[in-house]
N, C-alpha and C positions, 0 to 999 in steps of 0.2 A: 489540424486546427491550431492555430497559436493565439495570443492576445497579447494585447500590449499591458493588463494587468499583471505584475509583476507576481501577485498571489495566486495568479490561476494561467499560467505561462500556456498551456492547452484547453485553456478553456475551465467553464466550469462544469461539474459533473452533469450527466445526462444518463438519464434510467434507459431507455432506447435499446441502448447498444444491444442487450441481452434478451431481447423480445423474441428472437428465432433461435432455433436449434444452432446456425449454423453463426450468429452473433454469438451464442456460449460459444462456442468453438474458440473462436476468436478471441474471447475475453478469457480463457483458459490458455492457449498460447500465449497471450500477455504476459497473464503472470507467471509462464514460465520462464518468457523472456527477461521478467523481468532484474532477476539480479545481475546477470549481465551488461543490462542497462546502466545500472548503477554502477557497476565495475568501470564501463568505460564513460562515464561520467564525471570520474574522480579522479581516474585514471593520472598518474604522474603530480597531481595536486602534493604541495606542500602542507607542512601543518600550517603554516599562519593561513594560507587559503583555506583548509578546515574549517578555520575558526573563523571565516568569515561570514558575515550575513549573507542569504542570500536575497536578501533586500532588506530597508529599512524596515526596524521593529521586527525584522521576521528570525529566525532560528539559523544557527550557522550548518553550513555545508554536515561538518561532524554531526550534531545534532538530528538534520535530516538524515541520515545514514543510520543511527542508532534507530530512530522512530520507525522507518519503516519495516524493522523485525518487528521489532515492539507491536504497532497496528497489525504486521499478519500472523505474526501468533495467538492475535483476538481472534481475526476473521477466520483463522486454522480451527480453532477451538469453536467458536460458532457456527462454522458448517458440523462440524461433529456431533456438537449439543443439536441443533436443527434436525442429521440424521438418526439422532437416535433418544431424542424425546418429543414429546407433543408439545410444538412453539414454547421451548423453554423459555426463561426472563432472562436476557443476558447483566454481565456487570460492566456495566459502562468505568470507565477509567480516566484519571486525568492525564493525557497527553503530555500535556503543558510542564504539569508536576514532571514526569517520567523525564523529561530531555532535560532537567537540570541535578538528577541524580548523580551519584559518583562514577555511576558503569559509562556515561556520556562521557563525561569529562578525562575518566581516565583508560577506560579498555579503549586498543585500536580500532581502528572502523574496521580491517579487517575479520575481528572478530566477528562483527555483525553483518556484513555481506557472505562471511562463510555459515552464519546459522542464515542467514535468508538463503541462501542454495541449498543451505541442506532441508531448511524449510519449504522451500517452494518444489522441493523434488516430493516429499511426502504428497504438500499438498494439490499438487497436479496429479498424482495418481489416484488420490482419494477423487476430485473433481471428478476425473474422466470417465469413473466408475459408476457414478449420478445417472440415474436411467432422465430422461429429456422432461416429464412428468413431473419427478419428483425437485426440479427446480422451483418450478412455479408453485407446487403445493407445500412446499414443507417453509419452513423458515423458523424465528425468533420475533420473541417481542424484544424492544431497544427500550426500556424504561422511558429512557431521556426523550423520544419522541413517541411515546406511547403508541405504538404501531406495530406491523406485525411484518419484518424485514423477510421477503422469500429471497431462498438459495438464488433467484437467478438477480435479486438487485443486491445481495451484496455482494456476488459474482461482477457486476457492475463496478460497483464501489470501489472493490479492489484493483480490477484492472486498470480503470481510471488512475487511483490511488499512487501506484507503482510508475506513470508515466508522467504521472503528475510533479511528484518529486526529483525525479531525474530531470526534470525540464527545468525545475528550480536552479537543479547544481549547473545546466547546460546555458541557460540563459544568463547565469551570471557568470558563468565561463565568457560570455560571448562579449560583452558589457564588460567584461574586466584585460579583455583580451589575453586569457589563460590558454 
């Protein structure tokens, strides 16, 4: 699926996806896939293309790269708080804040595609280990929307998440003729 909204290049999130055994499967292979995606996403990109938006008002190329370790070292940590207390309260964070720190501006993006692989390898093992059950039943409450997130929607979230951003860097590849 694609859109012509620049913010949401595949669309906007949809809970759906992870309603069947065989939809986790799937959203589990994503995010295994997913650093790789973003490898060849960036793939040969200059810095000044880095540093470029990847739309107006929106965050540059570099920025989304650093963000999404950042966002799955939460959702790493929140499956684990999930399996192994009674719907803990997670700590919501500022995103926003986070991508104008000094580790964005000055660590390589390689730095953070290589902890997203080394992240996403942990956390694909951990997933896969998830009896089918304990998706739907276990989860976190997210303060910020007072609700109680189960394993299998932010299983969701994330998969979405990971293609979502790669779309960003690929659609303004495509628009800038990179």
């Amino acid at each position: 699926m694609t859109s012509s909204d620049q913010r949401y290049p595949i669309g906007r999130f949809d809970f759906a996806s992870t309603a069947t055994s065989a939809g986790r499967r799937a959203a589990i292979d994503a995010i295994a896939a997913a650093p790789a995606g973003l490898r060849a996403a960036v793939a040969g990109l200059t810095p000044e293309q880095l540093d470029t938006p990847y739309r107006d008002g929106g965050w540059t190329v570099r920025q989304v790269l650093h963000h999404v370790p950042d966002s799955h070292m939460n959702g790493y940590v929140r499956f684990k708080l999930a399996l192994t207390e009674e719907q803990p309260t997670i700590k919501p964070y500022q995103e926003a804040a986070w991508a104008e720190l000094s580790d964005v501006r000055d660590v390589p993006v390689e730095t953070s595609l290589a902890l997203l692989d080394a992240l996403h390898h942990t956390w694909v093992g951990l997933m896969r280990g998830i009896p089918d059950a304990d998706f739907e039943r276990l989860g976190y409450v997210h303060p910020e929307q007072g609700k109680v997130i189960t394993l299998a929607n932010a299983l969701a979230i994330y998969s979405w998440h990971g293609k979502h951003h790669a779309a960003h860097i690929t659609s303004l590849r495509q628009r800038m003729g990179w």
